[in-house]
Residue, then its C-alpha position, 0 to 999 in steps of 0.5 A: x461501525x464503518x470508519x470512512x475516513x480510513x487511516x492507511x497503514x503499512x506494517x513491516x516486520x521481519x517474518x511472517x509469524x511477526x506480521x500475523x502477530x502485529x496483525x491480530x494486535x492492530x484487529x483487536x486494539x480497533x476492535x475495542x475502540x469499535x473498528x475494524x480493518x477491511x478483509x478485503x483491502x488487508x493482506x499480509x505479503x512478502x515485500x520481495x512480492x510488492x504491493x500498491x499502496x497510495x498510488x506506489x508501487x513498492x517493492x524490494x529485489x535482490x541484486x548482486x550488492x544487496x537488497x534494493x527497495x523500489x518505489x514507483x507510480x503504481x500502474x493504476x495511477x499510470x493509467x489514471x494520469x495518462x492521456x490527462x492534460x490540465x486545461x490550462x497546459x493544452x496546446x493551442x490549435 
């Protein structure tokens, strides 16, 4: 059964024996209510590498006083809004 109206969820955990772990929990509580997660929108990764999730960019770096956690328009949602001027915001010529 294909669930098209998704529910977004991000799962942050301390390793990646705890990700694969909730990961396998999150497949088989779905997998009883006749749900699956997308194989291709699923990953599991290290925060540090970042990830896109709902027009974000979120990712964690290391700096001198500890780590800092970023969040940003994604470049595709740049791209998107770019070059888009409501109608009512136009200039005049």
């Amino acid at each position: 059964m294909k669930f098209l109206g998704a529910t977004y969820l991000v799962v942050l955990t301390e390793t990646k024996q705890q990700a694969q772990s909730i990961y396998e929990k999150i497949q088989s509580y779905l997998s009883k209510r006749g749900l699956e997660l997308s194989a291709e929108k699923t990953r599991v990764t290290h925060i540090e590498n970042g990830f896109d999730f709902l027009g974000f960019s979120i990712r964690q770096y290391k700096t001198w006083q500890g780590n800092k956690l970023l969040i940003k328009p994604s470049k595709d949602s740049e791209r998107k809004d770019k070059g888009y001027v409501p109608y009512h915001e136009r200039p005049a010529h």
